[in-house]
N, C-alpha and C positions, 0 to 999 in steps of 0.2 A: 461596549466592547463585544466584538465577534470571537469566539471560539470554535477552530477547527481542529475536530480529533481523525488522523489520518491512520485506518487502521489495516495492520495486513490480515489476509485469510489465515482461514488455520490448517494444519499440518494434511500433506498430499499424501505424505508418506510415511509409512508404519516405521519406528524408530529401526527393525530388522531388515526393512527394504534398503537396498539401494538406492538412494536420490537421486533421481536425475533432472536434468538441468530443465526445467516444463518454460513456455510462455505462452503468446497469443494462441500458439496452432494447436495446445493440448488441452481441450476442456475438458477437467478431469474433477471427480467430488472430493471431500473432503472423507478425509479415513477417520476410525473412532476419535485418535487422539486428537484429533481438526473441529471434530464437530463437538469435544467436551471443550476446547481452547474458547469458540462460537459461545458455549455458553457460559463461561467462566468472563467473556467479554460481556455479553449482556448481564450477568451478577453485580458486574463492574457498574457499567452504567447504569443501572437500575438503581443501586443503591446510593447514587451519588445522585439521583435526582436531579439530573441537568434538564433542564427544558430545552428540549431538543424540536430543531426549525428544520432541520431536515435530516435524511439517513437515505443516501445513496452509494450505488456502488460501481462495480466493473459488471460486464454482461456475463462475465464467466462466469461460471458454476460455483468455484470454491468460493468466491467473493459475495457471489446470490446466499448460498449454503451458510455463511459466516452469516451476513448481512440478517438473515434469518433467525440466530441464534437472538441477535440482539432486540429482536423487533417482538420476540418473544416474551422476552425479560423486560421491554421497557415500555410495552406494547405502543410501542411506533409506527406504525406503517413505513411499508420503504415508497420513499417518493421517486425512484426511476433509476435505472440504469444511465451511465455517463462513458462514452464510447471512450475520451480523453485517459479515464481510472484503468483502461485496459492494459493487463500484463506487455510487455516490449514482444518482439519475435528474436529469439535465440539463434535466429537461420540457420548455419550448418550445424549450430550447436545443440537445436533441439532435439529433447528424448535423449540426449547422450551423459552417461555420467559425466561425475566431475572429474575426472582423474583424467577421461579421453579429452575434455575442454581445456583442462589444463596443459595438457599436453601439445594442442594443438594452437592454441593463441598464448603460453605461458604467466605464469602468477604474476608477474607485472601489471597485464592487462587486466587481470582480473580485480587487482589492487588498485588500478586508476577506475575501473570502475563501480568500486565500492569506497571508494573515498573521494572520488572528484567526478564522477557521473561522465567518464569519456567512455563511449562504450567501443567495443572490442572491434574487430573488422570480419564483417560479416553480417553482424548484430542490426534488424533494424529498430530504430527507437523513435524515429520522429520527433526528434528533439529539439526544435523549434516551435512545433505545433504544439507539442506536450506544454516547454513554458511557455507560449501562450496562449494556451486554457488556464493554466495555474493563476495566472497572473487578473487575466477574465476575472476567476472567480475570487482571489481576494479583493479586489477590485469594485465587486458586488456591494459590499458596503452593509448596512446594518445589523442589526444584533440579535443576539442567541446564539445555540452552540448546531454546526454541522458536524453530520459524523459517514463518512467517508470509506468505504470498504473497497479495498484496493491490493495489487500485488507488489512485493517485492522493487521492481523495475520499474512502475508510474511513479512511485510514493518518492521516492529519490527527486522528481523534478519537482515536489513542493519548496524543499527547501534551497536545490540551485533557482525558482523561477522569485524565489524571496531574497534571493542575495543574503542570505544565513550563513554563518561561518559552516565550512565544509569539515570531514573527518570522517566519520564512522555513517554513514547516508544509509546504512541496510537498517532494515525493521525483521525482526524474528517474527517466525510465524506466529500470529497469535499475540500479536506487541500494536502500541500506537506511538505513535508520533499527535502532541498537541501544540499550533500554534493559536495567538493571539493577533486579530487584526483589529487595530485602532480605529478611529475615527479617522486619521487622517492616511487611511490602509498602508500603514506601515505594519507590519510583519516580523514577531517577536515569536522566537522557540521557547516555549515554555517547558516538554521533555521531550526525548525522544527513545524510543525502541523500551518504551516499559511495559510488561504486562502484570496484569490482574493477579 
C-alpha cells in the first residue's frame, strides 16, 4: 500500500494581520507562527517514523519554507519541486482581503468552492490539468509513504481527481490531508485537515 500525506504550508499571516486572499502571483515566506506549524509538522513525522519515498512540494516559498521544517526533523531530503502542487491564481481577487472577495463574487461562491471545488469567475485553476497530474500520480503505483507540501487551492484537486466523497475540501494551515492508494490505485481518504 501507498501512502499520500497532502500537506498545507504554514501560516503567511501574523494572527494581527489582515489575511488576504494570496495564490500563484504572491510568493510570500512564512511568518513565526508558519515556520513553528513547519516544525511541529516535521515533530509529526519524525516521530511516526514513516519511511518516506519521497517529499516534494509547490515552487513557492511558503511550501519550500514548510517543506524545509520537515526535512529537518525527518532528515529527508526534498526530492523536487512539482509545478502541478502550485497555489491557483486568485485573478482579480489576489492581494485582496476577504471581506472585498466576498463582496465582489458573494459567499456562495466561495462555498461552492470550498466544498465542491467550482471555482469562482475570475479565478484561474487549471482544472483539468490539476486532475490530471493528480490522477498521474496516484496512478504511479508502488509502495511507501509520499509527502506533499502544497497550498490551500492544489490540495482540493487530490480529492476531486480521486472521486472522494466531497464536503469540507480546505486544509488549515499547517494541517494534512492522508490518502491511501492500493494495488489496484483505488484511492481511500484516510483523514483529512488534521494537525500535529
Amino acid at each position: 500500500m501507498r501512502r499520500i500525506f497532502i500537506i498545507r504550508h504554514g501560516n503567511t499571516f501574523a494572527s494581527s494581520a489582515d489575511a488576504l486572499r494570496v495564490g500563484a502571483r504572491t510568493d510570500i515566506a512564512l511568518v513565526e507562527s508558519g515556520r513553528a506549524q513547519a516544525d511541529r509538522l516535521g515533530a509529526w513525522f519524525a516521530a511516526q517514523a514513516i519511511p518516506i519515498r519521497r517529499l516534494l512540494s509547490s515552487p513557492l516559498l511558503r511550501a519550500r519554507e514548510t517543506a524545509a521544517g520537515i526535512m529537518a526533523a525527518t532528515g529527508h531530503k526534498a526530492d523536487g519541486v512539482c509545478d502541478w502542487l502550485g497555489e491557483i491564481d486568485h485573478g482579480p481577487d489576489e492581494g485582496r482581503p476577504e471581506a472585498e472577495v466576498v463582496a465582489r463574487i458573494g459567499a456562495q461562491a466561495i462555498a461552492d468552492w470550498d466544498e465542491r471545488g467550482v471555482a469562482p469567475d475570475g479565478w484561474i485553476v487549471e482544472a483539468d490539468a490539476r486532475l490530471a497530474a493528480w490522477r498521474t500520480f496516484f496512478a504511479e503505483g508502488g509502495e511507501g509513504t509520499d509527502l506533499l507540501v502544497t497550498s490551500n487551492g492544489a490540495a482540493r484537486f487530490a480529492l476531486l481527481a480521486a472521486g472522494l466523497p466531497l464536503g469540507a475540501l480546505k486544509l488549515r494551515t499547517g494541517a494534512f490531508g492522508e490518502l491511501a492508494v492500493g494495488a489496484d490505485c483505488a484511492v481511500t481518504l484516510v483523514c483529512w485537515d488534521k494537525r500535529p
